[in-house]
N, C-alpha and C positions, 0 to 999 in steps of 0.2 A: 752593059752593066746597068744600063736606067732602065732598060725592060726587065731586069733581074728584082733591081732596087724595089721597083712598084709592083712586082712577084709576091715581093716579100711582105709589101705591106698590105696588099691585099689578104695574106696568109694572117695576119696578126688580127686585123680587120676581122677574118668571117671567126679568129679565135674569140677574138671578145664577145662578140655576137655570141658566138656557143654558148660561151661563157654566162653573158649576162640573161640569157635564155633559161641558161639551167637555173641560177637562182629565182628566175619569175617564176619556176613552175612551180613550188610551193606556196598557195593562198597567202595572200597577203607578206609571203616571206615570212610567216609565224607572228606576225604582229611584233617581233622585238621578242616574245614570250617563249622562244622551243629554238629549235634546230632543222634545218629543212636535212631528212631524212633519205634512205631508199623511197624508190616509188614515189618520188615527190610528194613524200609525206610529212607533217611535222608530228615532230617526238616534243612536247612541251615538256615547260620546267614543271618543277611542282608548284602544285594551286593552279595551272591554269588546264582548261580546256578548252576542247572545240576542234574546228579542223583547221583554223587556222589559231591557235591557240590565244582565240583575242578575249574567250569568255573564262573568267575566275569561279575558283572552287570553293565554295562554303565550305567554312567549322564542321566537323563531324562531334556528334557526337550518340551517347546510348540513348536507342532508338525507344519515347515512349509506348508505341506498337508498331511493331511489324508489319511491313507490306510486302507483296510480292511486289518485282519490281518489271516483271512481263517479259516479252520475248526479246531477250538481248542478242542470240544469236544469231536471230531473224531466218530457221529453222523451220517455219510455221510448223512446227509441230507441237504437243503437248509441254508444258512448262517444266522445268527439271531442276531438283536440288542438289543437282552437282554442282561444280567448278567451272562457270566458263569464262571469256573474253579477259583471262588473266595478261596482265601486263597492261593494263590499260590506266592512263593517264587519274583518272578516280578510283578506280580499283586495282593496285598495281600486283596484288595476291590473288585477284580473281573474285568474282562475285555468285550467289546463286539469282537465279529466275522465279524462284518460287517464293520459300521463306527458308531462311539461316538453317545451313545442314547441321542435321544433330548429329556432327562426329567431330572430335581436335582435329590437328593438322597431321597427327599419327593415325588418323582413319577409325581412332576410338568413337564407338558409338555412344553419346552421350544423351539422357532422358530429365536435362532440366535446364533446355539450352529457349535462350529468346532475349529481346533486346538486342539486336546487333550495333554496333555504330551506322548511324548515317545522317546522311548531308541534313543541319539543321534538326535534327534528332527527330528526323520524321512529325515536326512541329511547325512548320514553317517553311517557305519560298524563297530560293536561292535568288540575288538580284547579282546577274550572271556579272554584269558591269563591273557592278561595285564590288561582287565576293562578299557582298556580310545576308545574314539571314531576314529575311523578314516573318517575324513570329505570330503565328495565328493568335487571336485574341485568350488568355490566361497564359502564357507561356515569356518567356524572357531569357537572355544571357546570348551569348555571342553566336552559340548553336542551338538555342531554341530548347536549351539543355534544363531547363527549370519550371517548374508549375510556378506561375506566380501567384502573391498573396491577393487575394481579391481586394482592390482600391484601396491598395497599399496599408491596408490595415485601419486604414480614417483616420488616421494619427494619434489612436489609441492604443496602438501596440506594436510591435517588433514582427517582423518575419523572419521565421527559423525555418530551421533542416526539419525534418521529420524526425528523426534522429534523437535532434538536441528537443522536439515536444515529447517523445516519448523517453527523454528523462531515462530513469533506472532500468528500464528494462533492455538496452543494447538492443535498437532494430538495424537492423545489418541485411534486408533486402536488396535487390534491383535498383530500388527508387533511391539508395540511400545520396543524400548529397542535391540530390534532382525535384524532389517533393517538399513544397515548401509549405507553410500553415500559419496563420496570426496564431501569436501569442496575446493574448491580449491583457492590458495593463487593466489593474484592481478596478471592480466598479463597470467593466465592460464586457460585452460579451458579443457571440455572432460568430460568423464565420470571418465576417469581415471589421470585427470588432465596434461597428456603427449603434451596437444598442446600448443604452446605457440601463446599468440595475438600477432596482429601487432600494429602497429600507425594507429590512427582514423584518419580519415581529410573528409571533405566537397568533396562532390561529386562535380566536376568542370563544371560540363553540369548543376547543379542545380541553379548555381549563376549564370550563363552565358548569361540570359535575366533581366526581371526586379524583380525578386525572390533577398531576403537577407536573409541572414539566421542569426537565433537566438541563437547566443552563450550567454552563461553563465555571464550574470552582475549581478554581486551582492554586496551589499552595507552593513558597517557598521557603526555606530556610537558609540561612546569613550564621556562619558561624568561627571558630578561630581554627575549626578544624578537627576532627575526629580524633581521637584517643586524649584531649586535652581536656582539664575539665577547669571553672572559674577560677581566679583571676588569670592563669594564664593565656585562655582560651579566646580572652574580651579582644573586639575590635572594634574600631567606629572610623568615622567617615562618610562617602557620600559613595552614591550607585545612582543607575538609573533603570529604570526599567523599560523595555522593549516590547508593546502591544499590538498582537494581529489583529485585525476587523475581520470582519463576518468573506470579505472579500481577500482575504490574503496581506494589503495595504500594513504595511509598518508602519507606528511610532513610536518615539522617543519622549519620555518625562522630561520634565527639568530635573535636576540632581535631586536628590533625597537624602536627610539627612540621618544616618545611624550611627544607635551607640549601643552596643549588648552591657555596657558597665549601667548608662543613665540612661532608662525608659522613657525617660521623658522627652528624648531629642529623636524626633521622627517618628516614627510608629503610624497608626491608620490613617489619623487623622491630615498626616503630609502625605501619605499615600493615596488616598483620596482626594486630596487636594489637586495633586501632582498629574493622577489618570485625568479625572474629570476636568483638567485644562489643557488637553492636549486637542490639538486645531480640528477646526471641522466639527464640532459636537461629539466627537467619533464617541466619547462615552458619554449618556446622559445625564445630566446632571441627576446625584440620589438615587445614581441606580448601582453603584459599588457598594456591595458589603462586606467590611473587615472585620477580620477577628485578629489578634496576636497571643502569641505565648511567650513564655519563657519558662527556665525551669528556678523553680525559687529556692532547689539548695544548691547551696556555695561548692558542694562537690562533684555537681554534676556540670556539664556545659552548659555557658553561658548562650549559645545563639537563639534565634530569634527566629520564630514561625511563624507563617500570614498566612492567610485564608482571606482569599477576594474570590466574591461570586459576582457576575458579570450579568444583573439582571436585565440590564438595558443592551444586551448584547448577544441574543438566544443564537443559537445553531452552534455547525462547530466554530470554534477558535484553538487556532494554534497555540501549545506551552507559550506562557511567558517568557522572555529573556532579560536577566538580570547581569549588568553591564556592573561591573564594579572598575570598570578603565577608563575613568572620565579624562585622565591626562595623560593620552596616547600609551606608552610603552606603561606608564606609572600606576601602579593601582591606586587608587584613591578610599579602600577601604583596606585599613590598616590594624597591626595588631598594639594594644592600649599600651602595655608594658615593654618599654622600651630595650630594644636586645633579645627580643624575644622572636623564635625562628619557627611559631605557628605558619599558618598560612591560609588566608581567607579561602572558607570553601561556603561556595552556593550551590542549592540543588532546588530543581523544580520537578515538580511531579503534582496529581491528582490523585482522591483518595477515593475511588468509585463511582465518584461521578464526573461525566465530561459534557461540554455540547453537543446535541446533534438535530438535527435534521427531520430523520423519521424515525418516529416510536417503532418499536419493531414488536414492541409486547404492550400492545391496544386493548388487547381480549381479555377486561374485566370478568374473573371468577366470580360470578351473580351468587351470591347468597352464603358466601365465603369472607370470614373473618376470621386470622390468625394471630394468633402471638410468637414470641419466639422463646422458646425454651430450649432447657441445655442441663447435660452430663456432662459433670470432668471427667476428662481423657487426659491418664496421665501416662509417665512411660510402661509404666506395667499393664495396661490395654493395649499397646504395640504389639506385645508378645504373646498374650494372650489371646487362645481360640476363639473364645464368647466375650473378650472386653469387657469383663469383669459385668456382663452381662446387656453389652452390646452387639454383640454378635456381627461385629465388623471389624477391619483391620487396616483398611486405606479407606482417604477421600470423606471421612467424618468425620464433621469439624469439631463433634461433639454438641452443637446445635441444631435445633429440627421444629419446625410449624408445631408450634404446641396450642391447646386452647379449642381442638377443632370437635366438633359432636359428629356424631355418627350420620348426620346427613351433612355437614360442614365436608367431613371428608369425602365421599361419596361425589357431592358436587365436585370437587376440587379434583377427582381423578376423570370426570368424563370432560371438565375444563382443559386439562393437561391432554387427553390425548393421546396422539399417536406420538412418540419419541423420535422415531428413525425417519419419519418422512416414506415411507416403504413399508406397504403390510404385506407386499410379497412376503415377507419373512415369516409370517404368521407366527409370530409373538404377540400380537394383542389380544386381551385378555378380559375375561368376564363380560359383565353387560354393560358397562361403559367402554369400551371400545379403545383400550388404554395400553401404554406399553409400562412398564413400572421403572424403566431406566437402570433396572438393575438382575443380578441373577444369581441363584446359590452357589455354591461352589467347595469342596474339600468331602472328602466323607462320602461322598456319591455314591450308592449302591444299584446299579441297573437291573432291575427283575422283569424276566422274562414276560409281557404279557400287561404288565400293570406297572404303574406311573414310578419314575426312581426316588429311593431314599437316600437321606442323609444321615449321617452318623451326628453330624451337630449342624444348627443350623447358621453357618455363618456367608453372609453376604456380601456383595462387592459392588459395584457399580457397573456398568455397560458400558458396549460403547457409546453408546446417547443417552447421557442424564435427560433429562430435562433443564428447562430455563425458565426463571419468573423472575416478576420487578415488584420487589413489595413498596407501596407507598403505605405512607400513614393515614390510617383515619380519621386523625385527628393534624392534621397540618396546619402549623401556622400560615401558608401564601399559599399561590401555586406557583411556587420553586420552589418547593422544599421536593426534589426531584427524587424519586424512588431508586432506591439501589437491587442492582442483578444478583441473583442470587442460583449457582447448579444445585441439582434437588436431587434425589432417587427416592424410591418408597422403600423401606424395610419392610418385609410382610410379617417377617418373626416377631416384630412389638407395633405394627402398625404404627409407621413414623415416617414423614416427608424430611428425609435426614438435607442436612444444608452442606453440600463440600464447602463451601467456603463461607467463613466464622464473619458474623457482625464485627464492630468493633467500636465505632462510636455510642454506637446507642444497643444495649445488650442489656435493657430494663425488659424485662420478662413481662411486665404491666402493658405495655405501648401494644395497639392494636393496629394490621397490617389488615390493605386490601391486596389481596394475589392479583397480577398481571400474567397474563399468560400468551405463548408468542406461537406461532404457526410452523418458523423458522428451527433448525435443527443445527442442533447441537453434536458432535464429533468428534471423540478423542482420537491424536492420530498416532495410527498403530502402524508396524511392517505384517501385512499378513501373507505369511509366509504359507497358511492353510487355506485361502484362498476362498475364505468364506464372508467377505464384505463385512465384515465387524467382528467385536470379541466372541468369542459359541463358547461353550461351555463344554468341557467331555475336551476341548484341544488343550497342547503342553503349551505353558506360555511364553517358551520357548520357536515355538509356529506362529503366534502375535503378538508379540513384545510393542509395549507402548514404546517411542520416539519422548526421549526428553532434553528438558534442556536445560544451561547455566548461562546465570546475570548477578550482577553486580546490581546493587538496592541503587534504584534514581538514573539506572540507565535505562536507553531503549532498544541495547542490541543484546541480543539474544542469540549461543552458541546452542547447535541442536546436535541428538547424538549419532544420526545420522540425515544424511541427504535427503530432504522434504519437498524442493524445487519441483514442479509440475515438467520444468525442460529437462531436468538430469536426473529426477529421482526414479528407482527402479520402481517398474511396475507394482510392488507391492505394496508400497506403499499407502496408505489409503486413511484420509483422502490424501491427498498431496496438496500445495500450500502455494501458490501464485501470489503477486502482488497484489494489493486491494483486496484479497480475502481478512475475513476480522477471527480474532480470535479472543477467547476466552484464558487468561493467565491469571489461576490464583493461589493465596495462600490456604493450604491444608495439609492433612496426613499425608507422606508421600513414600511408598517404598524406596529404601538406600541399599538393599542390601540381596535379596532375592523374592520369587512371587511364590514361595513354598511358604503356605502358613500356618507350618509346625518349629519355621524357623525360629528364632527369637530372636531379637533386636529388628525386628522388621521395619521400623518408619523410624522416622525424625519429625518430630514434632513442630508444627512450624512457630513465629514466633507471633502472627498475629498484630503488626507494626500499626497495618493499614486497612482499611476495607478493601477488598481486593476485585472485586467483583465488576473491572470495569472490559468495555468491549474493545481493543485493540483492533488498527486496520496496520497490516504491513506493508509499511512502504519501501522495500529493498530485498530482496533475497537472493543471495548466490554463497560462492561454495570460494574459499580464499586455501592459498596455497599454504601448508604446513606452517607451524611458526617452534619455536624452541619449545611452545608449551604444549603441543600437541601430544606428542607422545612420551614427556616427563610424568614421572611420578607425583611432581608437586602441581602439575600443569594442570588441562583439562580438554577433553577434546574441543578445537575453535575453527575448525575449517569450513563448517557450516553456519552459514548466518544469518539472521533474520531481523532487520531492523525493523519498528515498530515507529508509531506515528507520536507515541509519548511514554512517559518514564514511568519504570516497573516502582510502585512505591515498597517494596517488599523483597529482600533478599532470597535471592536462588542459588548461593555461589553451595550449597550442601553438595558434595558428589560420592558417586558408588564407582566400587572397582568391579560391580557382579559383570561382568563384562563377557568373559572367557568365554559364558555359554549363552552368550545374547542374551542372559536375563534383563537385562536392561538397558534400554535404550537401540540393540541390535548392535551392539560393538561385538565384534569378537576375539580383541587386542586386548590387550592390559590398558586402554585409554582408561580416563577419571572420565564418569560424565555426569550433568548433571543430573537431578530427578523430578525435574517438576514437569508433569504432564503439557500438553497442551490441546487446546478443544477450537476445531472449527468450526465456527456460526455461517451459515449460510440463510439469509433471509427466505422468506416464501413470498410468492406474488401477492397473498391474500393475508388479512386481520395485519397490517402496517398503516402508521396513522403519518401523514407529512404533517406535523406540526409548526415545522416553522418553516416560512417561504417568504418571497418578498410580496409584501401586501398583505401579508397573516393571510393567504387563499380567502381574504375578505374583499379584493378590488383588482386593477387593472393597472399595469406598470405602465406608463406613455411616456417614453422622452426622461427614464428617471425619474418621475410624481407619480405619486396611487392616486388612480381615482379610484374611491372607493364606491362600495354596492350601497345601496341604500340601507341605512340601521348604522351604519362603522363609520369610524371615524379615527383622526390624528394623522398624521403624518406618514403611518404605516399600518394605517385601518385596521390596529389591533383593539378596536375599542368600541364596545355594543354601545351604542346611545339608545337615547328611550323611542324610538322611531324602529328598531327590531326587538324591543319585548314586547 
């Protein structure tokens, strides 16, 4: 029995031994990290690798380029975009050798495949230990998964998505989430927002002849509300106003006192007060100009109009904002008569003129002086063929360049130029080398061999009027800024007719220098005939203009079809992307069909505002159906186009010619609206930058101009006697 006993324990003995034999033959026993496997292998947990699963697996993430990642299956053969060493501890689906197969997991062959996941997003070095990445220099996050801002911005601005900097336009790429950019706070700029701007000012060589330049007016109105008229319309109280700088940078006034009953409490004079103390100098002292209105009979509304020009403040600026909610929920401009259920309404807008940047209409007409004259147009020249001897039917404002002599106008057509930008089309014409912006039409007679007749000569417009900036010849400063004006030539009475009406100043006596611009002008049509602009001899039913409806003092604008460059059908032309400018104004506008034997053809416009300013669109897409889309009292509003400031001029007029795309290219029973619209695209050449930081007279360093020698102040907008 005790030779059996010691048998046995000998047998137990070589078992452990087996035993603890098999567990050593897995490395390390897996570190604690896996499973010791067949084959004395270990199967790690997840996150770890290696052969004895002691090294840790980096963050995966989308890879910002592609690499092949070499011969994994140790083959030495040629590298291959299949599937191999699947089931593996990092690749547990399988990996390719080359770069990312372009096919799903259903073997669909796909042609816009890249970016795969990988360890530290192909941006950085796995530190096997620790398992966290270490990020090549520009990159950051836990996989290496972010462009970082360069020097964190220098503590002058924010770092954002790419995404959230491209704003309105939804970029929804690869990078989206991954690509990061300073945003940089007012005042700064750079990539890494380390520079600091200077002071903007007017270039002093640009006002120094008979050029003014166009600062920033802009006007509000304060009132008890639309359809009310005095006393119960009166409100008073206090507001404040909200002012952009040249850099974007908000302020706020202190309160301002109004009364639409007693003129005397608040008006310019606290208004100017109020801008010109707001921190930082931001407005200089004695450089706000006020004006106010009111209307002075008792039956009409009481509110209150301003007009502040911003001459210490050139370039663009953003609309004012006028804040009438000084105590939070509470409005603090209220209506005077007690129990009375008006309701304060503010509106901001400009009346043709805005700030900007670069003159885009530089190109003084030499030896060209105009005035401005003008036929009433009343409804019975809507109707009529010849316009009671106008011989037009749309887009005359009934005002036209009067005053001009027979070499006056001659200059003034080889000034103007080419219209369309494109003499491909060989429309240019006589020995000035000119397009006339417009074209006959109705009555046509084509004879075989020799040039076509008309039966009457009545005219219309192009698709590319012309553009001028008439300034005065006699201006009091240089800001009295010249207003844009679209032109066509009538050749029937020899006339530079104006689509859109003066309104301030429409004294026939007052002499105009023409400005004339390089950049090209556009209305946008659906050309269904496929000939790059309006032709003539096509039904206009194959070109139908694109129009659109607004409400007076807003800046969104329903169009009567899709203009988007991403979703609009190829016909359209041009099509309308963000940042393109446009032209939107008041004139004749067909409501009804382009047959002009019809009668009631236009609506008269009403002529509120100078209309003639350039529009940049800052928004356009396309919104889903609303109740009013397809009502009878509605208006088409699915398409949209928001604007960078307020239409000073109502558009809500609509036409039902719809059925046969006369208008607008609907061809539902929609309402749409009819006011054209014109795209301005600038030209490389004849554009003046008039205003920059330093007036293009000095050297920005650190925020200070140093200026050139001759200039001087603070924003070397200022000739001293050292450059004359």
């Amino acid at each position: 029995s005790f030779l059996a006993e010691c048998a046995t324990m000998r047998s137990v003995a070589v078992f452990l031994a087996l035993v603890a034999g098999a567990n050593a033959e897995c490395p390390n026993a897996c570190s604690g990290n896996g499973v010791c496997s067949a084959y004395d292998m270990c199967t790690c947990y997840r996150n770890f690798q290696g052969a004895d699963c002691s090294e840790r697996t980096c963050p995966f993430g989308i890879a910002h380029v592609d690499s092949p990642k070499g011969d994994l299956d140790m083959s030495a053969d040629s590298l291959t975009t299949g599937t191999v060493i699947s089931g593996s501890a990092v690749y547990p689906f399988g990996t390719e050798e080359l770069f990312p197969s372009m096919m799903d997991s259903d073997k669909n062959v796909l042609d816009n495949t890249a970016h795969y996941y990988m360890e530290c997003s192909n941006k950085g070095l796995c530190d096997r230990k620790e398992g966290q990445c270490e990020c090549f220099d520009g990159y950051d996050g836990s996989a290496c998964q972010r462009a970082s801002c360069p020097e964190g911005c220098s503590g002058h601005g924010t770092c954002e998505h790419i995404e959230t900097l491209a704003g309105d336009v939804g970029y929804s790429l690869w990078d989206t989430g991954m690509t990061m950019g300073c945003k940089c706070d007012p005042g700064y700029s750079g990539a890494d927002c380390s520079g600091k701007d200077c002071k903007y000012g007017v270039d002093p060589l640009y006002i120094d002849d008979d050029a003014t330049a166009r600062i920033s007016e802009q006007y509000y109105t304060i009132s008890g509300g639309s359809g009310s008229t005095f006393p119960a319309d009166a409100v008073a109280g206090t507001y404040a106003i909200k002012f952009y700088d040249v850099f974007g940078e908000d302020y706020v006034t202190e309160p301002i006192t109004l009364s639409t009953v007693d003129t005397t409490a608040g008006g310019c004079d606290s208004i100017v007060s109020a801008l010109e103390g707001l921190p930082n100098t931001v407005i200089p002292a004695g450089s706000v100009y006020c004006s106010q209105s009111q209307s002075a009979t008792a039956s009409e509304s009481s509110g209150q109009k301003y007009s502040l020009t911003f001459t210490g403040n050139p370039g663009y600026l953003k609309p004012l904002t006028i804040d009438t909610y000084l105590d939070g929920y509470r409005e603090t401009v209220a209506p005077v008569t007690a129990g009375s259920t008006v309701a304060t309404t503010v509106v901001s807008f400009n009346e043709g003129i805005s700030g900007e940047f670069v003159d885009y209409f530089a190109s003084k007409c030499t030896g060209v002086v105009a005035s401005i004259s003008s036929d009433s147009i009343g409804a019975s020249d809507a109707s009529a063929v010849t316009g009671d001897g106008l011989y037009s039917y749309e887009m005359n404002s009934g005002y036209y360049l009067g005053s001009l002599t027979a070499d006056e106008s001659a200059l003034l057509k080889k000034c103007l130029g080419d219209s369309d930008g494109n003499d491909s089309y060989g429309n240019n014409v006589e020995v000035y080398d000119w397009d006339y912006g417009s074209y006959k039409i109705g009555g046509q007679v084509p004879v075989s061999g020799t040039a076509a007749t008309y039966s009457y000569n009545l005219e219309t417009p192009s698709s590319h009027p012309h553009a001028i900036k008439l300034v005065s010849a006699t201006a009091a400063d240089d800001y009295v800024g010249g207003l844009y004006y679209l032109t066509w030539y009538q050749s029937t009475l020899d006339r530079f007719v104006l689509i859109n009406a003066p309104v301030k100043d429409t004294d026939s006596t007052v002499s105009y220098y023409v400005y004339a611009t390089d950049g090209v002008v556009e209305r946008v049509i659906v050309d269904d005939a496929g000939k790059g602009q309006i032709t003539k001899g096509y039904a206009v039913t194959t070109q139908p203009p694109v129009a659109a409806w607004f409400e007076q003092y807003s800046n969104v604008m329903y169009t009567s079809y899709d203009v988007a460059c991403e979703t609009a059908d190829s016909a359209v032309e041009p099509c309308l992307d963000k940042g393109d400018m446009l032209f939107v104004v008041d004139t004749v506008y067909l409501n009804d069909a382009q047959n002009v034997s019809a009668a009631s053809l236009t609506t008269l416009p009403s002529y509120t505002a100078d209309s003639g300013n350039l529009y940049t669109i800052k928004k356009i897409y396309k919104h889903d159906p609303t109740k009013l889309t397809f009502s009878n009292t509605g208006h088409e509003d699915r398409f949209r186009i928001v604007l960078d400031q307020n239409i000073p001029f109502s558009g809500t007029t609509t036409s039902t010619a719809t059925t046969t795309g006369l208008i607008g290219k609907q061809t539902g029973t929609n309402h749409v609206g009819i006011v054209n619209l014109f795209k301005f695209t600038p030209a490389t050449t004849g554009n003046y930058e008039f205003v920059s930081q330093c007036s293009n007279r000095g050297s920005c360093i650190e925020g200070t101009c140093e200026c050139y020698k001759g200039y001087n102040k603070d924003d070397c907008s200022q000739i001293n006697a050292h450059a004359v």
